[in-house]
N, CA and C atoms as an extended XYZ file, in Angstrom:
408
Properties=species:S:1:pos:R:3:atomname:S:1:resname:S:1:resid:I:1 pbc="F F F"
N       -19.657       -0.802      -10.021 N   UNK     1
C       -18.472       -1.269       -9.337 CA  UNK     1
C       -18.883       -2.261       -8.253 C   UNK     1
N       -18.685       -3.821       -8.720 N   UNK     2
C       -18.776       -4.391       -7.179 CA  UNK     2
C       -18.365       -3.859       -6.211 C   UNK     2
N       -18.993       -4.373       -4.910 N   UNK     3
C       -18.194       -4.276       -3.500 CA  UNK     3
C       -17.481       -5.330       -3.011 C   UNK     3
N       -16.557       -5.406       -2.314 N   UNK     4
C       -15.802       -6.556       -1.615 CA  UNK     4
C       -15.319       -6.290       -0.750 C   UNK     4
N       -14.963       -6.848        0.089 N   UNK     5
C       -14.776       -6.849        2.055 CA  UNK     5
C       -13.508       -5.977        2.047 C   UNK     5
N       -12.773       -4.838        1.802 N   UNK     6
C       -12.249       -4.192        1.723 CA  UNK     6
C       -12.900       -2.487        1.988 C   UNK     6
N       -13.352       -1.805        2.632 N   UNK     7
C       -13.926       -0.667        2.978 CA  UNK     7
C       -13.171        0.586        2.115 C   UNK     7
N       -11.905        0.230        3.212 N   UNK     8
C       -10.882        0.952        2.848 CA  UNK     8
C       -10.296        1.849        1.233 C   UNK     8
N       -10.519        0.366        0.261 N   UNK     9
C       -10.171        0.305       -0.990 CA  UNK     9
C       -11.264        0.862       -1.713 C   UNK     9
N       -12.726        0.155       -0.637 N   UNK    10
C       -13.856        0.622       -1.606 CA  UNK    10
C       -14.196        2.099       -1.727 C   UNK    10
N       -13.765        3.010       -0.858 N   UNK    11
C       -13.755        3.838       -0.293 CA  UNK    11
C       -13.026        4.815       -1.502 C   UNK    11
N       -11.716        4.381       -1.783 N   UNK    12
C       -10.937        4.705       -2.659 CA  UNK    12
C       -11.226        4.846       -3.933 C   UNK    12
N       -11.637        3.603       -4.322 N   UNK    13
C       -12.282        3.680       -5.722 CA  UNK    13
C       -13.410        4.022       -5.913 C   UNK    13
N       -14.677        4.389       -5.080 N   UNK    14
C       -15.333        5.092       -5.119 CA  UNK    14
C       -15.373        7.201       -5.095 C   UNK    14
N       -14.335        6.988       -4.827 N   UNK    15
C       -13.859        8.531       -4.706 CA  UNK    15
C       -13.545        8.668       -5.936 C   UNK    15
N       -12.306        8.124       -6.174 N   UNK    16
C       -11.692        7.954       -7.661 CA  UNK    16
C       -12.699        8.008       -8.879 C   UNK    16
N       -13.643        7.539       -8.683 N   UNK    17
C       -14.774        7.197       -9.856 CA  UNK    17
C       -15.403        8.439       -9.898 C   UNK    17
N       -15.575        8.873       -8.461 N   UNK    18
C       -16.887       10.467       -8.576 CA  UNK    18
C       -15.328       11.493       -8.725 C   UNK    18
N       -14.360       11.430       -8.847 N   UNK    19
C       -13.430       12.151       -9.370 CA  UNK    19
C       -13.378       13.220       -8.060 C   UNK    19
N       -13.065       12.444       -6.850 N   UNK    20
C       -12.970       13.184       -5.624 CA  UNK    20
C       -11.780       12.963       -5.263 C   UNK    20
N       -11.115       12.899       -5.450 N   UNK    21
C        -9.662       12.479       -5.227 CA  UNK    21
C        -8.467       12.975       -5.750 C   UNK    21
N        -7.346       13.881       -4.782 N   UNK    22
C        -6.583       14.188       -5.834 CA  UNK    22
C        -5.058       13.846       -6.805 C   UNK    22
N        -4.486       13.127       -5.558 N   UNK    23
C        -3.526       12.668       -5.926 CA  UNK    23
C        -3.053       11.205       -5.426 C   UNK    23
N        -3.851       10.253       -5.732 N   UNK    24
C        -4.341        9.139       -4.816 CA  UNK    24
C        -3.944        9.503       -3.222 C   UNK    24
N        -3.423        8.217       -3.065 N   UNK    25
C        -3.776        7.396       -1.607 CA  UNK    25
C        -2.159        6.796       -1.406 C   UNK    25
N        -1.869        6.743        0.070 N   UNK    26
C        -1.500        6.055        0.747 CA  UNK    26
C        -1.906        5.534        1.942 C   UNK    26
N        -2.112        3.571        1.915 N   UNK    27
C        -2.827        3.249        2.604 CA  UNK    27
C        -1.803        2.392        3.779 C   UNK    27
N        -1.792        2.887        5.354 N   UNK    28
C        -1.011        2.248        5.898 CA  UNK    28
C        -1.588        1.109        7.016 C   UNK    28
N        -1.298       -0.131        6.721 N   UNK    29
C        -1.381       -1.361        7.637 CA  UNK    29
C        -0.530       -1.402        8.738 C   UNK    29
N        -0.996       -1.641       10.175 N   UNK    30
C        -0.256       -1.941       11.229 CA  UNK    30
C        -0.907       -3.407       11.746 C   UNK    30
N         0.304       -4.476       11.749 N   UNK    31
C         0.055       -5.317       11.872 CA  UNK    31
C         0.641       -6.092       12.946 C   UNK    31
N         0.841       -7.129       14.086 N   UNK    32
C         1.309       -7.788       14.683 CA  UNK    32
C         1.004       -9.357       14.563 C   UNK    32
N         0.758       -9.874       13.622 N   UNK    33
C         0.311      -11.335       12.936 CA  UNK    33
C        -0.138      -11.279       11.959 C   UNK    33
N         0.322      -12.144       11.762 N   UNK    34
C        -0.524      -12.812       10.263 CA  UNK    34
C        -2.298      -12.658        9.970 C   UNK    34
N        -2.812      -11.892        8.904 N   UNK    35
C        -4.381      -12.048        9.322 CA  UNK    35
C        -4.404      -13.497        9.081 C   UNK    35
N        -5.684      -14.089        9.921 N   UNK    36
C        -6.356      -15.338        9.661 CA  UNK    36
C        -6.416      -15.691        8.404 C   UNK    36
N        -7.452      -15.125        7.582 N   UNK    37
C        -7.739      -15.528        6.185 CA  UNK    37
C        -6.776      -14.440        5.130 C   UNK    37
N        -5.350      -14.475        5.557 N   UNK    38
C        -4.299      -14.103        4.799 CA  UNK    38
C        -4.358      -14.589        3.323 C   UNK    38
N        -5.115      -15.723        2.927 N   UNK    39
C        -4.961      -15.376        1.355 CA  UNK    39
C        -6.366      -14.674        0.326 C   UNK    39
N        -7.212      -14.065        1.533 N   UNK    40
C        -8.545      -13.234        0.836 CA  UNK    40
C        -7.666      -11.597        0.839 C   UNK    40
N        -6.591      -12.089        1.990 N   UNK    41
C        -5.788      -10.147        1.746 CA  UNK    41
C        -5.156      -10.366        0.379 C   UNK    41
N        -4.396      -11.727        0.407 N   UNK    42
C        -3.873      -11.261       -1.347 CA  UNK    42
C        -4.923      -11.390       -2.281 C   UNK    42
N        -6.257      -11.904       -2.013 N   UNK    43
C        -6.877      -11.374       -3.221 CA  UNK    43
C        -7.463       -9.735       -3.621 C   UNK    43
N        -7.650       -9.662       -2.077 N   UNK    44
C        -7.976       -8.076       -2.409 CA  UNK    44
C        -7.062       -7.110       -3.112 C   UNK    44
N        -5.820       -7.675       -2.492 N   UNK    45
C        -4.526       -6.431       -3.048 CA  UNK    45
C        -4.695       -6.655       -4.454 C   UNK    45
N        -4.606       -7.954       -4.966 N   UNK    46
C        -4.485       -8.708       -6.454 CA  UNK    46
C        -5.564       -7.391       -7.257 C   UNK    46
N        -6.817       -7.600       -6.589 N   UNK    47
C        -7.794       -6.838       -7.643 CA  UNK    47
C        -7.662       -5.557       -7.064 C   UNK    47
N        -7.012       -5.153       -6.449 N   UNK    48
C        -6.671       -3.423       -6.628 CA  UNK    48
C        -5.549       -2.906       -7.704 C   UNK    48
N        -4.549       -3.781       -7.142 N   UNK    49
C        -3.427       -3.746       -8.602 CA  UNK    49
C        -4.694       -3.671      -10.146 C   UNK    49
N        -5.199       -4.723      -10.141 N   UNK    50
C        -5.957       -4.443      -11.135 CA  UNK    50
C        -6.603       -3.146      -11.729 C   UNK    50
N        -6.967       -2.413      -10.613 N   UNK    51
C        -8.071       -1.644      -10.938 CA  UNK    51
C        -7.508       -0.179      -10.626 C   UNK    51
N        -5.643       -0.062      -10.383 N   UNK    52
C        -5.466        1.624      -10.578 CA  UNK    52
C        -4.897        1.364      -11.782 C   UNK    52
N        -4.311        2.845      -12.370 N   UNK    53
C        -4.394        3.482      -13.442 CA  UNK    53
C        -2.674        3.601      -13.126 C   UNK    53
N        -2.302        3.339      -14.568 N   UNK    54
C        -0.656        3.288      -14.285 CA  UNK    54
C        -0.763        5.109      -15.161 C   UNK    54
N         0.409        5.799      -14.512 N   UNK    55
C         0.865        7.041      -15.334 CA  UNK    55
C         0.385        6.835      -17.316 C   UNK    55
N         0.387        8.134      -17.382 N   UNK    56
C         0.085        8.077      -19.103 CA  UNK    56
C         1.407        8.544      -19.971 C   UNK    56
N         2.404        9.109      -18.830 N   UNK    57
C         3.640        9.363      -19.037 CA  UNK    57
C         4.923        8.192      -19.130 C   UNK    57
N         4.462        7.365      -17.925 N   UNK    58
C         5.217        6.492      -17.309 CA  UNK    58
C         4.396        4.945      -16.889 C   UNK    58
N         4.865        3.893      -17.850 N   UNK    59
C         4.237        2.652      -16.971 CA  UNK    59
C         4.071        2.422      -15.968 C   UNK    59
N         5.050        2.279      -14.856 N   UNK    60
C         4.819        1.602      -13.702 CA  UNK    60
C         5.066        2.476      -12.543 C   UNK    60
N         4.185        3.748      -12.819 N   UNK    61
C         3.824        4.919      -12.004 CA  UNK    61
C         2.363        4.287      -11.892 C   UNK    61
N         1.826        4.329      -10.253 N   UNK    62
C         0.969        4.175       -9.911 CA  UNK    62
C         0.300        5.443       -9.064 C   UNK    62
N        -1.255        4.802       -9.034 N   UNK    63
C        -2.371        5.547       -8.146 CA  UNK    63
C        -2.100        5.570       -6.741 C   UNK    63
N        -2.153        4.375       -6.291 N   UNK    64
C        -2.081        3.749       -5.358 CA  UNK    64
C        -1.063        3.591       -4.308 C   UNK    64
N        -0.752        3.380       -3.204 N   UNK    65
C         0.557        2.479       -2.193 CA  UNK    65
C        -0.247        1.960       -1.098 C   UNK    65
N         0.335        0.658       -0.835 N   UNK    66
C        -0.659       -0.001        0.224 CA  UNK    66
C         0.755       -0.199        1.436 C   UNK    66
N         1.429        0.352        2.301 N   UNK    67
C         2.434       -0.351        3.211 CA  UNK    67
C         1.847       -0.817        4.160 C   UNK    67
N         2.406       -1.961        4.291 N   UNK    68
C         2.228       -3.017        5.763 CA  UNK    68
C         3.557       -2.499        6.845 C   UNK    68
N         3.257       -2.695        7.961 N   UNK    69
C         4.347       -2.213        9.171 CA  UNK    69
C         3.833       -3.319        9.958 C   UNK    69
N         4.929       -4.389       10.227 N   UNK    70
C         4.538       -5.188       11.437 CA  UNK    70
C         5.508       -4.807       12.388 C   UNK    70
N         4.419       -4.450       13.546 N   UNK    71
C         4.324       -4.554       15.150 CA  UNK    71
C         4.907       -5.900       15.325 C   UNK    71
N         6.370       -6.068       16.058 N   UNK    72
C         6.738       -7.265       16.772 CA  UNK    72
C         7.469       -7.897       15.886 C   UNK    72
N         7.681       -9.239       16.198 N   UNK    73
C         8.646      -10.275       15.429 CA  UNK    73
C         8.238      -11.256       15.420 C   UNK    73
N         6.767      -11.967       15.132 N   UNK    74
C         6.752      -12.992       14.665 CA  UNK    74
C         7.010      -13.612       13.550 C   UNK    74
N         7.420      -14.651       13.175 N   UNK    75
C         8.073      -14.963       11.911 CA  UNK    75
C         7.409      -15.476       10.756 C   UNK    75
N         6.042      -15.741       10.900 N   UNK    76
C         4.839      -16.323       10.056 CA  UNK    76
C         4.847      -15.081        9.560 C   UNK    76
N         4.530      -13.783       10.429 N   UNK    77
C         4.017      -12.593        9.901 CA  UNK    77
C         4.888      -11.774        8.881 C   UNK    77
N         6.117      -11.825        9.369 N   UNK    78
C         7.740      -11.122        8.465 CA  UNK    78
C         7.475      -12.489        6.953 C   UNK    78
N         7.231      -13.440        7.357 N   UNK    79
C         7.584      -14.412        5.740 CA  UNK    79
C         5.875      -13.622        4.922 C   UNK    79
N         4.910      -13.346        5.399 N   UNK    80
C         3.644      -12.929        5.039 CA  UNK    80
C         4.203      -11.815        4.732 C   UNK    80
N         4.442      -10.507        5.105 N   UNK    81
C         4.769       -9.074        4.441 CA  UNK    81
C         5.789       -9.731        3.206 C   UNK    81
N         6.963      -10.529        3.608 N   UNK    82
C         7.952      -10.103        2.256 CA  UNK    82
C         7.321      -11.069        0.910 C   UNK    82
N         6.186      -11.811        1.309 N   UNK    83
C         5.088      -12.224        0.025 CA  UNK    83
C         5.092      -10.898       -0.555 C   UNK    83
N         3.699      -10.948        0.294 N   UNK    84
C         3.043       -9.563       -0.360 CA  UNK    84
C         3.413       -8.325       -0.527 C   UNK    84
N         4.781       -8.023       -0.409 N   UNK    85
C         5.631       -7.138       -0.856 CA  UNK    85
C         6.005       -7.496       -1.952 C   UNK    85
N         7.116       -8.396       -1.768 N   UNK    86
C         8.016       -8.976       -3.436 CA  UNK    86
C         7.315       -9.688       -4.203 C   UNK    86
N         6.536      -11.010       -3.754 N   UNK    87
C         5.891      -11.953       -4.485 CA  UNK    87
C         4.261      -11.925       -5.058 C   UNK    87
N         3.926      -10.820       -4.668 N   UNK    88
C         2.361      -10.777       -5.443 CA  UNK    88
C         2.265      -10.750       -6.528 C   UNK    88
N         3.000       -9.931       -7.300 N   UNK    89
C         2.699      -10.140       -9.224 CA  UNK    89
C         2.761      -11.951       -9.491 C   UNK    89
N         3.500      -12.636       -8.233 N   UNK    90
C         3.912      -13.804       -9.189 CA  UNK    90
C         2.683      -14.772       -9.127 C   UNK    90
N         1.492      -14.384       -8.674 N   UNK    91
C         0.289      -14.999       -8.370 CA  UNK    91
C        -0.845      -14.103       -8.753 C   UNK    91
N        -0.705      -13.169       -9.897 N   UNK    92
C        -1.149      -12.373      -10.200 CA  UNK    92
C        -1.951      -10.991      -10.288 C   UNK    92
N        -0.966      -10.251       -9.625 N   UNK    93
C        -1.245       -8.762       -9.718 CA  UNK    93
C        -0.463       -7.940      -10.376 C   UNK    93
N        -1.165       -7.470      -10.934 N   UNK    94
C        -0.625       -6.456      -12.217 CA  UNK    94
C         0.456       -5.474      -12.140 C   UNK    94
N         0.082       -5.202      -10.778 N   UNK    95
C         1.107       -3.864      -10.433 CA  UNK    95
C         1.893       -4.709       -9.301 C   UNK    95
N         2.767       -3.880       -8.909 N   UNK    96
C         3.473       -3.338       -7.966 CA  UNK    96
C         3.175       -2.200       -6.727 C   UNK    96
N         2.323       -2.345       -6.033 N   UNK    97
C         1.838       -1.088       -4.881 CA  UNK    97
C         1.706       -1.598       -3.522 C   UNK    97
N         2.386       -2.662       -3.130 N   UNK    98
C         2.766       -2.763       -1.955 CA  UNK    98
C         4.062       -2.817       -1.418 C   UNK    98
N         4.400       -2.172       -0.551 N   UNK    99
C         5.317       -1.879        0.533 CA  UNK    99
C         5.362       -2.502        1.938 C   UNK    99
N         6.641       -3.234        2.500 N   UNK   100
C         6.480       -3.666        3.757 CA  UNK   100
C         7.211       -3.110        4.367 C   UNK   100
N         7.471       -3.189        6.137 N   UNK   101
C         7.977       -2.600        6.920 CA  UNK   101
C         8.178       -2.955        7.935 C   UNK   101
N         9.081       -3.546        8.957 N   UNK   102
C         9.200       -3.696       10.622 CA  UNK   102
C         9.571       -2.601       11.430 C   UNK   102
N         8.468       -2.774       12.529 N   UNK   103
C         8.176       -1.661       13.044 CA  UNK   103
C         9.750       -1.514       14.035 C   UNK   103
N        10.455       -2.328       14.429 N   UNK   104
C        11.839       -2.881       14.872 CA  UNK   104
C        12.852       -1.136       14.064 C   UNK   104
N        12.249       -1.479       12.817 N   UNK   105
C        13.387       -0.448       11.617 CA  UNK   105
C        12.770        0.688       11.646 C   UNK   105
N        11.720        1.025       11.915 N   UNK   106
C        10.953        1.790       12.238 CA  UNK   106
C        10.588        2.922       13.660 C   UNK   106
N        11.496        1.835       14.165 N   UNK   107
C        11.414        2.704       16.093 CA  UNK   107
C        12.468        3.420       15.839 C   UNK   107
N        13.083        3.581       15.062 N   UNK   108
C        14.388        4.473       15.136 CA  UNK   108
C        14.103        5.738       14.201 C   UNK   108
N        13.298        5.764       13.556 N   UNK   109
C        12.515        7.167       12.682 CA  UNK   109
C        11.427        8.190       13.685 C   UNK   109
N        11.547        9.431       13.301 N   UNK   110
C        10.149        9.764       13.809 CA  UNK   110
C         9.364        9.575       13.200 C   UNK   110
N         7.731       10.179       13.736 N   UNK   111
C         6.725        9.609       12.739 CA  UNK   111
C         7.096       10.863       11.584 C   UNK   111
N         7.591       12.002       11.236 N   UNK   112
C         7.934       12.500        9.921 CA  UNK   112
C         8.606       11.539        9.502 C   UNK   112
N         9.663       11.371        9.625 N   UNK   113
C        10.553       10.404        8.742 CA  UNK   113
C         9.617        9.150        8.085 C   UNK   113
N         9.170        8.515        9.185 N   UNK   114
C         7.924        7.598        8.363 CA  UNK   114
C         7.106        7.784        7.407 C   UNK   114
N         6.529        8.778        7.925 N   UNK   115
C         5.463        9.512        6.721 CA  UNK   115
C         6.126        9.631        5.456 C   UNK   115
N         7.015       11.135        5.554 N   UNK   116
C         8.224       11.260        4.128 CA  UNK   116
C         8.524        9.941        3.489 C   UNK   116
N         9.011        8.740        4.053 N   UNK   117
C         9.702        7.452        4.159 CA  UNK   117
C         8.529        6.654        3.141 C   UNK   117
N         7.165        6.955        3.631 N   UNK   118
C         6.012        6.469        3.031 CA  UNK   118
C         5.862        6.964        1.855 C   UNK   118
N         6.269        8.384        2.022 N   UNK   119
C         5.281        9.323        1.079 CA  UNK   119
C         6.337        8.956       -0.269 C   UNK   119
N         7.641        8.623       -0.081 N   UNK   120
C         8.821        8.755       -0.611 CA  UNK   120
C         8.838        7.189       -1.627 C   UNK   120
N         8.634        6.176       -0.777 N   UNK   121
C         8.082        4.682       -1.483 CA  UNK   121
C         6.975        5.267       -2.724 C   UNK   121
N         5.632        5.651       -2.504 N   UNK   122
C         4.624        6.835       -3.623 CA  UNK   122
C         5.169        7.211       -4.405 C   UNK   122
N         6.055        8.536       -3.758 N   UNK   123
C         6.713        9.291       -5.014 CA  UNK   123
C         7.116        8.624       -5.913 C   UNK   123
N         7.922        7.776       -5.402 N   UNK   124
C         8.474        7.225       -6.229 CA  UNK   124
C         7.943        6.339       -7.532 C   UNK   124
N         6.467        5.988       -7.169 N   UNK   125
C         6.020        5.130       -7.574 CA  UNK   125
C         4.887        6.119       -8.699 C   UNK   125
N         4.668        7.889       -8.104 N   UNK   126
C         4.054        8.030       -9.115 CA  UNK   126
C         4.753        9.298       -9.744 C   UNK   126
N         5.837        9.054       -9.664 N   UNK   127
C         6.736       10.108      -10.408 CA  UNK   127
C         6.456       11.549      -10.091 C   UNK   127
N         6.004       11.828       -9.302 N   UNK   128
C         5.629       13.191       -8.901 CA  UNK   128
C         6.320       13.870       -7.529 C   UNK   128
N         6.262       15.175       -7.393 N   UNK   129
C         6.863       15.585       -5.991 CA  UNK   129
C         5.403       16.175       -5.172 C   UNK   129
N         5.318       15.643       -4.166 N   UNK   130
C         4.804       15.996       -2.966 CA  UNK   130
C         4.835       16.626       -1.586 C   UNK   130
N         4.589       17.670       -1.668 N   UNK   131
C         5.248       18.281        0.343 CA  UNK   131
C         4.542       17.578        1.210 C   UNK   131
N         5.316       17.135        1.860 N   UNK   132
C         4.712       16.555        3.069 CA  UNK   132
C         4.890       17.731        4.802 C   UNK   132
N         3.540       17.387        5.047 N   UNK   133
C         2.499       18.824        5.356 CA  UNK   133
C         2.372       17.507        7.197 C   UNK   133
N         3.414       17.569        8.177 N   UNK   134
C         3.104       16.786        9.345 CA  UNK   134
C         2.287       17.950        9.832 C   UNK   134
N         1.053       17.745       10.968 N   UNK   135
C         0.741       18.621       11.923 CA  UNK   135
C         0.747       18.381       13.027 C   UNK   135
N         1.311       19.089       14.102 N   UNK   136
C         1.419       18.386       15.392 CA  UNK   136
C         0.799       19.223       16.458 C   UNK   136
C-alpha cells in the first residue's frame, strides 16, 4: 500500500488491511479557510473514494465518511466545502463519502446531536444501525 500525505486515511487503511477495524470510520474536519494546497485535499479524498469497499448488499453503502465543519464565514472556504461535498465525483471520485457543514448550523446542536447528526450522514451511507455511545 503506498503512503501519501494523509496520516489520518493512512491510518485507516492500514487498520482495514490488518482487519483491525470494525465498522469503519468517521472522519471529522474543522476548518476556518480554505487549505492552501486545496486541490492535493481533493486528490486525497479522490483516492480514498477509490480505495473503500462499497456494501455487498447495497452499492452505494460505504466504509468510510469524511465531514468538513467550517469554523466562521469565509466565502472561498463555504464555495470549497460545497465542491467537495457535491462536486467531487465530477472530477473523479468514485464514491460519495464526503459531508459538509457550517459551524453557524451547528452552534445550535449539542455536541450529541452532532455526533448522532454525523453518525446519521454514515448510517445512512452504510445501511446499518449504530448506538451512539456520548461520554461525558
Amino acid at each position: 500500500m503506498p503512503k501519501w500525505d494523509a496520516p489520518t486515511l493512512n491510518s485507516y487503511f492500514l487498520r482495514r488491511e490488518r482487519y483491525i477495524y470494525r465498522n469503519g470510520e468517521i472522519i471529522l474536519v474543522f476548518l476556518d479557510t480554505r487549505p492552501i494546497n486545496f486541490q492535493r485535499l481533493f486528490e486525497i479524498v479522490i483516492e480514498a473514494t477509490k480505495k473503500v469497499n462499497p456494501s455487498k448488499e447495497r452499492r452505494k453503502i460505504y466504509e468510510l465518511g469524511i465531514s468538513f465543519v467550517q469554523v466562521g464565514d469565509e466565502p472561498r472556504t463555504a464555495k470549497f466545502l460545497s465542491f467537495i461535498d457535491c462536486d467531487l465525483e465530477k472530477i473523479g471520485a468514485k464514491h460519495h463519502i464526503v459531508d459538509s457543514k457550517n459551524w453557524l448550523s451547528l452552534k445550535q446542536m449539542s455536541v450529541q446531536e452532532f455526533l448522532k447528526d454525523a453518525l446519521l450522514y454514515r448510517q445512512n451511507s452504510l445501511g446499518k444501525t449504530h448506538q451512539l455511545q456520548v461520554y461525558k
